[in-house]
Every structure is written in structure tokens, then in C-alpha cells.
PADRENNU-318112 format. One record per residue (C-alpha): x, y, z. Coordinates in steps of 0.25 Angstrom, whole numbers, plus 5000, padded with zeros to 4 digits. Layout:
X;Y;Z .
...
This chain:
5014;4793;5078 .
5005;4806;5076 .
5008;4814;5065 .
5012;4827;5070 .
5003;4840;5067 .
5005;4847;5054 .
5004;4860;5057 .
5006;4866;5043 .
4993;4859;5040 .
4987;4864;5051 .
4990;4878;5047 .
4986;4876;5032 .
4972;4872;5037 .
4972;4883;5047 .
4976;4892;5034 .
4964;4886;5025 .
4955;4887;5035 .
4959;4902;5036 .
4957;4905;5022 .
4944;4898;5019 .
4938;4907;5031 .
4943;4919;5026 .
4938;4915;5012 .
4925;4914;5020 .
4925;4927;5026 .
4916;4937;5020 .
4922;4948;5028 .
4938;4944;5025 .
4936;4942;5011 .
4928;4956;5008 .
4939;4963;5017 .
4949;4956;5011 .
4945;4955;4997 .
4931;4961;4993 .
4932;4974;5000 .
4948;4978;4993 .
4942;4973;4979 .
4931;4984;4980 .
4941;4994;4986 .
4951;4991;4976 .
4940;4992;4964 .
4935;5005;4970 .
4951;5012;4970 .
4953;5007;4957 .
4940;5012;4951 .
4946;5027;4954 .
4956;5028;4944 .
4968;5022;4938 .
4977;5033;4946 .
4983;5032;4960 .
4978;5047;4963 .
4983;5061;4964 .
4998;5059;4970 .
5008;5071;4966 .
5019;5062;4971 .
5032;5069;4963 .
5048;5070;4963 .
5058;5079;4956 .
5068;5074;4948 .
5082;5076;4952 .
5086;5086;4944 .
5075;5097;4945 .
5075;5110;4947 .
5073;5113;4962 .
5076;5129;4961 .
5061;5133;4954 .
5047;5137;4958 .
5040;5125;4953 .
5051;5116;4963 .
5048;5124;4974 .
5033;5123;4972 .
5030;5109;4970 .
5039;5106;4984 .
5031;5115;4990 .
5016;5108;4984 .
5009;5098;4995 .
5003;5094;4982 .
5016;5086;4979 .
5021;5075;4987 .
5036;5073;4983 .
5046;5063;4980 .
5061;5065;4984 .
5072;5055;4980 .
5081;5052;4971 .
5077;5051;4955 .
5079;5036;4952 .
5067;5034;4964 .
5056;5044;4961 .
5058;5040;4946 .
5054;5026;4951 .
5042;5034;4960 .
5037;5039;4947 .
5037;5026;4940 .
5030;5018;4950 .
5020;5030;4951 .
5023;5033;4966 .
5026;5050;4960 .
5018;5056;4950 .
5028;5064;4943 .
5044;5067;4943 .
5047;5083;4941 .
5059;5088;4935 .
5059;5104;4935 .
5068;5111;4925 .
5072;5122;4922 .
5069;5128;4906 .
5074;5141;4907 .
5074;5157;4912 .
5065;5163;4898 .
5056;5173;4903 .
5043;5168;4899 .
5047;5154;4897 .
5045;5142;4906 .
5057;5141;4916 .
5055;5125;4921 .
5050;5113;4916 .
5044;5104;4927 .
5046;5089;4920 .
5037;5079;4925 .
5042;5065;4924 .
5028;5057;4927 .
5024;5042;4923 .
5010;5037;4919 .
5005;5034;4932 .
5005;5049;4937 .
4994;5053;4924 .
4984;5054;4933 .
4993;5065;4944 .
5000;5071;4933 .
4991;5082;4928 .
4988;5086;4943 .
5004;5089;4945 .
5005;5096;4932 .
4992;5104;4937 .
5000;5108;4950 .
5013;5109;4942 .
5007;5120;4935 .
5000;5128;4946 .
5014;5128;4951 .
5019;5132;4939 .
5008;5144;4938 .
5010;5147;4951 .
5024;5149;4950 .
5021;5160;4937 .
5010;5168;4945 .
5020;5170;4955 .
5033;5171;4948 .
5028;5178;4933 .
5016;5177;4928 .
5018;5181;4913 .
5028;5170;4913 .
5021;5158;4905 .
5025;5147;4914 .
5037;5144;4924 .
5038;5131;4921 .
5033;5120;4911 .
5028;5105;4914 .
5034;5094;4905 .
5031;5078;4909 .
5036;5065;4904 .
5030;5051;4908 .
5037;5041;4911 .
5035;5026;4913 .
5028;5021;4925 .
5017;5013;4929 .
5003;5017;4931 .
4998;5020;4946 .
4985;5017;4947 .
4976;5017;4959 .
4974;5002;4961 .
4989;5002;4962 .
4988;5010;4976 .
4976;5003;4982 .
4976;4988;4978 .
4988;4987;4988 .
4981;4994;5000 .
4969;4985;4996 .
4979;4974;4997 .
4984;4979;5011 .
4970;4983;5016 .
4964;4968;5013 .
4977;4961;5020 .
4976;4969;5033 .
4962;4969;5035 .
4961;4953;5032 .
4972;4951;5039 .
4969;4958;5052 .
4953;4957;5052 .
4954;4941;5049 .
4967;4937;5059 .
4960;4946;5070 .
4946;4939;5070 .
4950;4927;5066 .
4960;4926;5078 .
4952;4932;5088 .
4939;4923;5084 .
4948;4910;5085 .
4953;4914;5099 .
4940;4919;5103 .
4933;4905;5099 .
4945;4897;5106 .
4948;4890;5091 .
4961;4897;5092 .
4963;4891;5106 .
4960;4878;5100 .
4969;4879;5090 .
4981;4880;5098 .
4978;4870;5104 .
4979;4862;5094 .
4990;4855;5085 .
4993;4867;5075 .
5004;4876;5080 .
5000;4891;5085 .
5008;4896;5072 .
5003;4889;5062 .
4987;4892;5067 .
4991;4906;5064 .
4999;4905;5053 .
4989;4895;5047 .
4977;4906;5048 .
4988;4917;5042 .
4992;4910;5030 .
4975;4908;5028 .
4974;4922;5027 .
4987;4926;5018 .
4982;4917;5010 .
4967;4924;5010 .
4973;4937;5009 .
4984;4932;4998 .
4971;4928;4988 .
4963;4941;4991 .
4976;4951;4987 .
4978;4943;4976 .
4963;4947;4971 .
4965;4960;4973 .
4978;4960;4968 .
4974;4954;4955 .
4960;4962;4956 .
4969;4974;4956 .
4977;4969;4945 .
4965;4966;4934 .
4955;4976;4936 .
4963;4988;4941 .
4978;4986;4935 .
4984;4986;4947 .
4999;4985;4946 .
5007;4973;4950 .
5022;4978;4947 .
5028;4964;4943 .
5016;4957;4942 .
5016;4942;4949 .
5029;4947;4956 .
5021;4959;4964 .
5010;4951;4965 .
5018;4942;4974 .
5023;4952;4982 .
5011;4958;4984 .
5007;4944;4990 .
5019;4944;4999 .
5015;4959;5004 .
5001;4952;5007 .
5006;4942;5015 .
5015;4950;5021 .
5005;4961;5024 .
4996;4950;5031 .
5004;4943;5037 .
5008;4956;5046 .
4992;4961;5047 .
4989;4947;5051 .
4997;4951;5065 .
4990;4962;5068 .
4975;4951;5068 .
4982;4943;5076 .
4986;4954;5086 .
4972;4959;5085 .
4964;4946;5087 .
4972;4945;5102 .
4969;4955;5104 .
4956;4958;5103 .
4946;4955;5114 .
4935;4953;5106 .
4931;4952;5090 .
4925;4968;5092 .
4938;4975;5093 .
4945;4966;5082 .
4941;4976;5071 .
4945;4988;5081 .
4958;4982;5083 .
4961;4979;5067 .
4954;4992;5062 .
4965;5002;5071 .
4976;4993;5064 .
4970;4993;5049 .
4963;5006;5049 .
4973;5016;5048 .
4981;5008;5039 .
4971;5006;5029 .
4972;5023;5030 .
4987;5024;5034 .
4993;5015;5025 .
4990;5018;5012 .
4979;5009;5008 .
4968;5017;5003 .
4976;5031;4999 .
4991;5034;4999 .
4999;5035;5014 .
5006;5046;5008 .
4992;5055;5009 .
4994;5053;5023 .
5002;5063;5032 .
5016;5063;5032 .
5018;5063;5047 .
5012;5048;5048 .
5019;5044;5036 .
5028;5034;5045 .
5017;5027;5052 .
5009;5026;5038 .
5022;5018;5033 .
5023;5009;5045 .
5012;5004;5044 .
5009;4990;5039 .
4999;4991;5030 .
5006;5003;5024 .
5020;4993;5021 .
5013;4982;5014 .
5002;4995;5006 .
5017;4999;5000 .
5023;4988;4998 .
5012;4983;4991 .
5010;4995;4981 .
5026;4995;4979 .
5025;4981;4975 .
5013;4982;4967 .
5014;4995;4958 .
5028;4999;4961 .
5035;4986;4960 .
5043;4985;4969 .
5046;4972;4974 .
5045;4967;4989 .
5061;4970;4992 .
5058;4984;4988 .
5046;4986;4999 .
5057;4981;5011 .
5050;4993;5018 .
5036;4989;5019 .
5039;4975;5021 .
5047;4978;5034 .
5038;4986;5039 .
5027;4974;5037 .
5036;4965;5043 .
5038;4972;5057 .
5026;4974;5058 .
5023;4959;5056 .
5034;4955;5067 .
5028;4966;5076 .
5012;4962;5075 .
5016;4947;5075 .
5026;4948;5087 .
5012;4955;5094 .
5004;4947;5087 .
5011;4933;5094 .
5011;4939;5108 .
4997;4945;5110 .
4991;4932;5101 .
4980;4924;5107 .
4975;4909;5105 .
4963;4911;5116 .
């Protein structure tokens, strides 16, 4: 009796196979590995900071009836926090404001400081803080030129620090380093690889074999997770030893980061499948996958913050998939958060993987 057909060997070997060519590629592992490491050693030269970002928020109970009030909701300088004071108390921890300002009033003595603007700041926001005292007093002096100028001062700047961790530059860009590896491997390598199978009638030959259509595919996926898997780890761990980037919970963000990979890939390896039935010929494969990665590497948050961007785009920015797994990964990693807590980035990868593969298995080609 003949042994029936194993076809989780079959896919194994498919996976191996996978692997050990993109090992060998020149191009995948400089895009995927060589070409982040110098983008990454290049951001985390600039400084130990995560930029000018007057990110702030008023405690509950300040006073909204003076000048300075008035001026600062008025300042485009300022970008401002609005909810309740259990949250932005957790936003100043984690870095994400720079400062918490509570305005009270002193007094009414004629020549004597009327409000005290407290700031309540944490050691991640040093590098930002002397900027916002600088604007806070060029309010504070505009306010005495237009309201009395023998008047010493209309208001006085206190601060207090309190714990938080320290926000530095690597912390904003290893993850878009980490989303701008996945997608480009991903795409590039699913798309070229399929398309040159097809257009040498191996795949062809390969369905006509013993080993089922899924596991052919799923054998070449689990190749490249597993590529892609060891070179986020490198950088990740690069990250972590030469430049102090923060891993939260340690081995447990670590995982999750993992996971978010996977995820990640799993849903850009789609769009390469769509691409490589696409496409008529190898020419137009790069066209195809550069009007898809393109404007995310700019949209999404990857090289500078989403939030610079205009606010009338802001809901395709956030749609996007490369955006989701950018923000989850940077809650995970520097926030801590843990995966249950980024339930919105996650479903937004997850529609767009039933999406891209509901397209993916219709417009799909073996010759």
C-alpha cells in the first residue's frame, strides 16, 4: 500500500527552501536588515531626545478666567490635551505631553505677581522644557506690556518633576524601522518571487504535484516569517544595546513585538500576492509596490510623527496599515501597554488582512 503524501513535510521543505534564498539574497537582507541598522544608527546618533513636541494639558482644577489661559489656547505653538486627569497624568508619564499646567491664582497686590502657572513635567520632557518656559514667559511679558507695564510680572513659573521614563529618539524610530523592514520584505520578496515562479511555469509544476495549493503558500510564508522574525530580533536587540531602547516589560514586550511582526507581515504579505497576478511583467512590480509602500513610509508615522501632518487627513493616516502596527508597536514598547490594550490597531490590521486576502485568493495565478 503507498504511503500517502505528507504535506506538512512538504511544506517544511518549501519553508526551508525559502529561508535559505532569502539568506542568500543580497538585496533582501540589505533592505531588510543592513539598510534599517544604518537608518537606525544614523537617528540615534542625533541625540538622546524625541524632539521639540509642546504636547500639554491643564489640570482640572485651573484657573480658566485669566490672560495667560487665554493665550496659550490661542498659541499654534501648542498642541493640547483634553480629558480627564487620571489619563493625561498617565500621558505625562509615558512621555507622550511634555508638561501638565496648573494656573493659580496668588493674589490682587498691586505690584505683586497675580498667578502662578505650575508646571508638573517628568524627566523625559528636559530637553522641551526650557522652550515652553521660554514661550511661557513671552506670554507672561506680553500680557504686562499690554496690561501694565510698571507691574513686575503678571504671573510667576513654578515646576515639579515627577517620575517618568525617559523619551528618547530611538524609542520613536526603531518601530518604524521595524514596520518599514516588514513591509518592504514582505511586499518586494512575495511579489517577485511569485511572479517569477509563474513566469517560469515552476509554480504551474508545482500544483501539479502532490502538495496541496495551501500548504505551497503557506510553506513560502512561514520561510519568510521566520527571515523576517530573526532580523527584527537584530534590531530590536541592536536597538536595545547600543542605543537604550526601551522594552516596557522586558522579554514580555519583546514577545509582543514578535507577535506584531507577524502580524504585520502576515497582512503585507497579501498585498505581494495581489501584486505578483497582477502584474504583466517584472517592470511594473516595483511601480505597483512603491504606490502602496510609498506614502506610508511618509503617512504613517515612520520617519517623523503623523501628528505633523495635517488635521483634515488625520482619518486616512490612522487607517492605514502601516500606521496600526507603527502604534502598536510604540505602545508596546515604550508605553507598555500590553497587546489587549492596542485592540484598535489590531483590528484595523485584521480587516485589512481579510480584505487583501479575500482579493488576494480571487485574482491569484498559478500560470
Amino acid at each position: 500500500m503507498a504511503e500517502k503524501y505528507n504535506n506538512f513535510k512538504a511544506m517544511w521543505s518549501i519553508g526551508k527552501a525559502t529561508m535559505r534564498a532569502i539568506f542568500r539574497s543580497p538585496q533582501s537582507v540589505f533592505f531588510s536588515l543592513f539598510f534599517p541598522v544604518v537608518l537606525i544608527v544614523i537617528f540615534g546618533s542625533l541625540g538622546g531626545g524625541g524632539g521639540i513636541s509642546l504636547d500639554i494639558a491643564f489640570d482640572s482644577n485651573t484657573d480658566t478666567t485669566n490672560a495667560v489661559y487665554q493665550a496659550i489656547q490661542h498659541a499654534s505653538v501648542f498642541t493640547i490635551t483634553r480629558s480627564d486627569q487620571g489619563d493625561i497624568d498617565d500621558k505625562l508619564k509615558k512621555g507622550r505631553i511634555t508638561a501638565i499646567l496648573d494656573i493659580k491664582k496668588k493674589g490682587s497686590d498691586t505690584g505683586k505677581p497675580q498667578y502662578d502657572i505650575h508646571l508638573k513635567t517628568t524627566s523625559a520632557a528636559q530637553k522641551d522644557l526650557p522652550v515652553l518656559k521660554t514661550i511661557l514667559r513671552d506670554i507672561v511679558n506680553s500680557i504686562n506690556t499690554q496690561t501694565n507695564p510698571l507691574q513686575n510680572s503678571y504671573a510667576t513659573i513654578s515646576q515639579e518633576e515627577v517620575p517618568g521614563r525617559i523619551y528618547r529618539m530611538i524609542d520613536f524610530y526603531l518601530p518604524g524601522m521595524l514596520g518599514f523592514s516588514l513591509i518592504g520584505s514582505a511586499i518586494f520578496g512575495v511579489s517577485f518571487l511569485f511572479f517569477s515562479l509563474r513566469d517560469t511555469l515552476v509554480l504551474k509544476r508545482m500544483f501539479a504535484s502532490p502538495v496541496s495549493k495551501t500548504y505551497i503558500v503557506l510553506g513560502d510564508g512561514i520561510g519568510r516569517v521566520l527571515f523576517n522574525l530573526t532580523t527584527a530580533t537584530v534590531l530590536i536587540l541592536f536597538g536595545r544595546f547600543f542605543y537604550q531602547f526601551t522594552l516596557s516589560d522586558g522579554i514580555i514586550t519583546f514577545l509582543e513585538l514578535m507577535f506584531l511582526s507577524v502580524m504585520g507581515l502576515v497582512v503585507f504579505m497579501g498585498f505581494g500576492y495581489i501584486i505578483s497576478s497582477v502584474a504583466k511583467n517584472q517592470n511594473v512590480i516595483p511601480i505597483y509596490a512603491n504606490l502602496f509602500m510609498f506614502p506610508q513610509y511618509f503617512l504613517s508615522g515612520t520617519f517623523f510623527p503623523k501628528t505633523a501632518l495635517p488635521e483634515s487627513i488625520q482619518w486616512l493616516i490612522n487607517i492605514l496599515p502601516l500606521t496600526a502596527l507603527n502604534d502598536a508597536m510604540r505602545k508596546v514598547s515604550f508605553e507598555g501597554a500590553h497587546l489587549t490594550e492596542c485592540a484598535k490597531q489590531l483590528g484595523i490590521l485584521a480587516v485589512w488582512g481579510i480584505v487583501v486576502y479575500a482579493i488576494a485568493i480571487k485574482v491569484f495565478k498559478w500560470e
